[in-house]
C-alpha positions in Angstrom: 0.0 0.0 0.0 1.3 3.5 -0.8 0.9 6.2 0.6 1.3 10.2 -0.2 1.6 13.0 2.2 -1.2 15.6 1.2 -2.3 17.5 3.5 -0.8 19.5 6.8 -3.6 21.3 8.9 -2.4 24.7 11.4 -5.3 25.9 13.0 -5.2 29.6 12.8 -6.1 33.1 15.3 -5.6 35.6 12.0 -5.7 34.5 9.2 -4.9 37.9 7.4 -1.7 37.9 9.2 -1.2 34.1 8.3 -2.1 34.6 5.1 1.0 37.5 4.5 3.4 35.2 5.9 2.8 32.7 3.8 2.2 34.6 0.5 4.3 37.3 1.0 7.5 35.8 2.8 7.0 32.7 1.3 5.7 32.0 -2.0 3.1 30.2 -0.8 -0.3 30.3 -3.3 -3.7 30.1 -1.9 -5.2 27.6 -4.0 -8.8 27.6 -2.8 -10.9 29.2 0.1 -13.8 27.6 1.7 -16.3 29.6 3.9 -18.8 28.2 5.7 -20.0 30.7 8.0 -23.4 28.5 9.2 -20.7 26.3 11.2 -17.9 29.5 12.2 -15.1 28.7 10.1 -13.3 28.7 6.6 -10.5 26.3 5.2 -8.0 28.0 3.1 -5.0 25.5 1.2 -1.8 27.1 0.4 0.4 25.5 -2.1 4.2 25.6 -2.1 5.5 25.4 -5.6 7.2 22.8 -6.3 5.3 20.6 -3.4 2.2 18.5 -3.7 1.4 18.9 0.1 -0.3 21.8 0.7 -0.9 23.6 4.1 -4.6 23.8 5.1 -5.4 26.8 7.4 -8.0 26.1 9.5 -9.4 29.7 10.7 -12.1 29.0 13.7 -14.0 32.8 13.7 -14.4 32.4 18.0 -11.6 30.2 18.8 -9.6 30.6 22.1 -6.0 30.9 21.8 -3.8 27.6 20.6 -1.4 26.0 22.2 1.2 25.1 19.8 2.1 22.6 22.2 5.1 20.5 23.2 4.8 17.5 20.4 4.8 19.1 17.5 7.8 20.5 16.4 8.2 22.7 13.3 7.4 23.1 9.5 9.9 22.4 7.0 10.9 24.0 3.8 13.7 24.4 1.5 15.2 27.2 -0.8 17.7 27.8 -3.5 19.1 30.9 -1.8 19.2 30.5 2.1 21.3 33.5 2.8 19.1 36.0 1.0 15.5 33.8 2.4 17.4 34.7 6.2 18.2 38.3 5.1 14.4 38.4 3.9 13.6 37.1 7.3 15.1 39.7 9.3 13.9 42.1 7.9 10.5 40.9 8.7 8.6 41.5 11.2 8.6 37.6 12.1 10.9 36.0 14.9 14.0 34.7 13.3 16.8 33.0 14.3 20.7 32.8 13.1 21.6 30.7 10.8 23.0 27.6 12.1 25.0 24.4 10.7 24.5 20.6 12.5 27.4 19.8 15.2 28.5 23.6 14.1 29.0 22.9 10.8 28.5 25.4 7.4 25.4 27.1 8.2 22.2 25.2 6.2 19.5 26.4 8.2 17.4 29.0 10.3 14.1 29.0 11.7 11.5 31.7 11.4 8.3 31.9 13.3 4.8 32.7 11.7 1.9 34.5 13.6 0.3 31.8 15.4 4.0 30.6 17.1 4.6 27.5 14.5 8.5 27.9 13.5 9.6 26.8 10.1 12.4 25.5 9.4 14.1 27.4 6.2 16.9 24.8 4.5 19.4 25.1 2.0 17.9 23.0 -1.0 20.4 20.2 -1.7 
């Protein structure tokens, strides 16, 4: 049996703000938006060029803060340019970190964190 990673779901607090991260410092592309006001929510799927998983947003109009939690960890993504992604980064209003190498070696990645506290993690693509 096979099996293909489609989907990731991030339950949202703003999804304007959400939405800018992922569009605007990313290159994410919203590929469809789903309303359905009757039951307070909407669905939005961003896809990452070059990816067949998209992100679904799940925006609940009266929901409490989110806890992030302890067990999930971080979002991961790759570009050709990570120098120039972590320059883009800083310059952001987002939380970013240094760029850091494994057992301190060359620097290959950085983490930056969108709106709702998920980091992703920004590689070097091999």
């Amino acid at each position: 049996m096979n099996q293909v990673l489609v989907e990731i779901c991030l339950r949202v607090r703003d999804i304007d703000a959400t939405l800018d991260f992922y569009t605007n410092l990313f290159d994410f592309e919203v590929a469809s938006r789903r309303e359905f006001p009757e039951d307070k929510f909407d669905l939005i799927y961003l896809n990452s060029p070059g990816s067949n998983v998209q992100i679904e947003l799940t925006y609940n109009y009266d929901a409490e803060p989110y806890n992030v939690g302890n067990g999930f960890s971080h979002l991961g993504v790759t570009v050709n340019d990570l120098e120039k992604m972590h320059d883009i980064c800083k310059a952001s209003k987002y939380e970013t970190g240094e760029l850091r190498g494994l057992a301190g070696g060359t620097p290959s990645y950085f983490f930056v964190t969108d709106p709702d506290g998920y980091r992703i993690e920004v590689k070097r693509a091999k």
